[in-house]
LUMBAMAR-977580 format. One record per residue (C-alpha): residue number from 1; x, y, z; residue in one letter. Coordinates in Angstrom, 3 decimals. Example, Ala and Ser with C-alpha at 12.3 -4.5 7.8 and 13.67 -1.06 7.14 Angstrom:
<atoms>
ATOM    k         u         v         w  r
ATOM    1    12.300    -4.500     7.800  a
ATOM    2    13.670    -1.060     7.140  s
</atoms>
This chain:
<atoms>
ATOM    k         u         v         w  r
ATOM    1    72.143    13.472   -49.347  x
ATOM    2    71.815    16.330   -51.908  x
ATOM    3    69.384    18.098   -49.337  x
ATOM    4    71.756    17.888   -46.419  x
ATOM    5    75.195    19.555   -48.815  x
ATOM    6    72.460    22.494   -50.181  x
ATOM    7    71.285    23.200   -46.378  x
ATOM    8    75.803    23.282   -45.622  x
ATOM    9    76.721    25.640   -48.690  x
ATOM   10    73.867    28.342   -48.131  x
ATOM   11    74.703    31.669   -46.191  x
ATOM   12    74.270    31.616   -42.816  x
ATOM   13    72.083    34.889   -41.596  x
ATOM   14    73.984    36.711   -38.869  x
ATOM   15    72.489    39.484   -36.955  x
ATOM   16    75.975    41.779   -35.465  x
ATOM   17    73.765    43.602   -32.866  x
ATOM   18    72.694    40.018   -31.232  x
ATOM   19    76.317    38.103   -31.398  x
ATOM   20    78.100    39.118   -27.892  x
ATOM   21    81.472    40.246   -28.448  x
ATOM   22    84.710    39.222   -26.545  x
ATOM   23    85.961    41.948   -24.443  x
ATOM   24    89.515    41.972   -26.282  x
ATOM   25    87.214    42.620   -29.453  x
ATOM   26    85.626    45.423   -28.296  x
ATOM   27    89.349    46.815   -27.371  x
ATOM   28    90.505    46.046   -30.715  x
ATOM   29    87.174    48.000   -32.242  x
ATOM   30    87.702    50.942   -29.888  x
ATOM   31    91.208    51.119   -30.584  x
ATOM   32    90.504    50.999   -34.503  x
ATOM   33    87.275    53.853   -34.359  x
ATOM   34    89.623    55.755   -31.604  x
ATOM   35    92.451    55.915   -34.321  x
ATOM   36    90.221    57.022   -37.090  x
ATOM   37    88.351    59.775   -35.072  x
ATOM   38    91.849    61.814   -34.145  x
ATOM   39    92.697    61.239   -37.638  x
ATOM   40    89.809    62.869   -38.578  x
ATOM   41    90.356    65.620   -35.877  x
ATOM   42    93.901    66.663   -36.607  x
ATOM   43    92.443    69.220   -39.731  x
ATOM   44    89.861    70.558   -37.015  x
ATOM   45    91.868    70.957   -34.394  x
ATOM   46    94.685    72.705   -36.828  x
ATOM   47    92.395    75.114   -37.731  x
ATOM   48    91.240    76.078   -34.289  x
ATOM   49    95.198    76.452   -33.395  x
ATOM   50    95.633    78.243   -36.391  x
ATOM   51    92.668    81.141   -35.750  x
ATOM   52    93.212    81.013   -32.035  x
ATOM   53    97.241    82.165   -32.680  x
ATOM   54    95.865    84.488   -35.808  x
ATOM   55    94.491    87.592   -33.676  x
ATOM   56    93.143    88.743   -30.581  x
ATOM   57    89.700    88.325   -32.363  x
ATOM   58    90.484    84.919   -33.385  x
ATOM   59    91.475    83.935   -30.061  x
ATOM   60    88.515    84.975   -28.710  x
ATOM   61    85.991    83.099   -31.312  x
ATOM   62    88.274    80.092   -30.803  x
ATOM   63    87.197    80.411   -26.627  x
ATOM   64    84.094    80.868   -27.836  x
ATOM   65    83.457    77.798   -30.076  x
ATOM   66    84.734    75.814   -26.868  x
ATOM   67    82.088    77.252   -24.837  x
ATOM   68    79.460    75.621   -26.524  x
ATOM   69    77.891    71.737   -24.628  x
ATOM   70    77.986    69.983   -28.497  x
ATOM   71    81.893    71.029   -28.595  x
ATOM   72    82.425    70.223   -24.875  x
ATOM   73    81.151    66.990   -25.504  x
ATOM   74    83.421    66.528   -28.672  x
ATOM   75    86.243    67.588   -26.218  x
ATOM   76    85.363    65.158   -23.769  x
ATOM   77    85.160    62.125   -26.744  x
ATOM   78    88.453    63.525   -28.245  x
ATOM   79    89.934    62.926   -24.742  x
ATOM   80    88.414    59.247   -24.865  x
ATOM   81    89.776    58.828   -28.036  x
ATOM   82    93.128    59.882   -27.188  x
ATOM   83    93.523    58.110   -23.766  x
ATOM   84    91.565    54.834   -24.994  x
ATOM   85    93.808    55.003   -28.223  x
ATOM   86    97.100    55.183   -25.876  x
ATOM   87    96.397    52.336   -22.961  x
ATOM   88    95.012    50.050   -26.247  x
ATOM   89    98.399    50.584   -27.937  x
ATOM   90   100.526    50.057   -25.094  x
ATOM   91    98.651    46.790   -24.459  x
ATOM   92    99.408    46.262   -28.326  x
ATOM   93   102.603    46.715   -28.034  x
ATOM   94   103.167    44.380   -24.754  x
ATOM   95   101.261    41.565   -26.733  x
ATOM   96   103.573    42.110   -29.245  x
ATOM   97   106.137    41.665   -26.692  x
ATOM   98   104.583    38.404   -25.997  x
ATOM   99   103.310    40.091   -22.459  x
ATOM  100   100.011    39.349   -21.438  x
ATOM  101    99.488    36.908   -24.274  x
ATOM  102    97.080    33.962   -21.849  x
ATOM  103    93.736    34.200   -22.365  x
ATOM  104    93.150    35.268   -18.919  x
ATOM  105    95.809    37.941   -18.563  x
ATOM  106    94.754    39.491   -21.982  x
ATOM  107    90.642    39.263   -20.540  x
ATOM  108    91.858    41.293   -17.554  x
ATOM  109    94.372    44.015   -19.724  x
ATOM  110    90.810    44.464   -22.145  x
ATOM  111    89.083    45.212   -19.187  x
ATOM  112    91.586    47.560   -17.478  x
ATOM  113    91.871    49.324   -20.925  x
ATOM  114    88.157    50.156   -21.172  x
ATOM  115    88.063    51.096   -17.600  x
ATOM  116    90.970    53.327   -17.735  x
ATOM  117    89.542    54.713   -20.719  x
ATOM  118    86.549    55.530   -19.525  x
ATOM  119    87.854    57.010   -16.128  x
ATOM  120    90.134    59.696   -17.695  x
ATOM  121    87.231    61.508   -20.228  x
ATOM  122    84.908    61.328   -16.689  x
ATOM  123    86.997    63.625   -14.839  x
ATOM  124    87.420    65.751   -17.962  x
ATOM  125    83.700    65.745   -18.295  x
ATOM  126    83.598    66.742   -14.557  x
ATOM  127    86.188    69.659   -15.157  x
ATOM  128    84.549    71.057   -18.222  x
ATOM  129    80.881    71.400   -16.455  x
</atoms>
């Protein structure tokens, strides 16, 4: 009997890269790394507002900078951010609202989330090239 309550009490291993997520957990992640990465974008992007309204010169380095594929792609996972940040809250908010709330109506606003996410930053990926 002593075997069997060791074998209970001991830590469980978990690998996180095999355990399959729910799709409203990977909204709620999204919406979470989404909300930290503008955070973390609002000094950069002042900056570049900041230079680009400085000078003629600055304007032009600021155009510049944006030229570059590494920033377009930044651009295009700012948009991402932004739009996947938006649809996540408003689904947020209409859970709050006690909207959506069944397991199968919530399911279907994850997926249209993602999707809608995704959609928007593909035609801005489209535009930029």
């Amino acid at each position: 009997m002593n075997d069997r309550m060791n074998k209970k009490s001991r830590p469980i291993f978990m690998n996180l890269l095999q355990i399959r997520m729910p799709v409203v957990a990977v909204v709620s992640f999204a919406h979470r790394v989404s909300g930290v990465m503008m955070c973390l974008l609002i000094p950069v992007l002042i900056y570049l507002l900041d230079l680009s309204l400085s000078s003629e010169q600055g304007y032009t380095q600021v155009l510049g900078v944006f030229c570059h594929p590494v920033v377009k792609f930044m651009a295009v996972l700012a948009v991402w951010g932004l739009v996947h940040h938006m649809l996540a809250g408003i689904r947020f908010l209409l859970i709050d609202a006690d909207v959506g709330v069944e397991r199968d109506s919530a399911r279907r606003s994850a997926w249209m989330v993602n999707v809608g996410g995704l959609i928007v930053p593909v035609i801005a990926l489209l535009v930029l090239l």
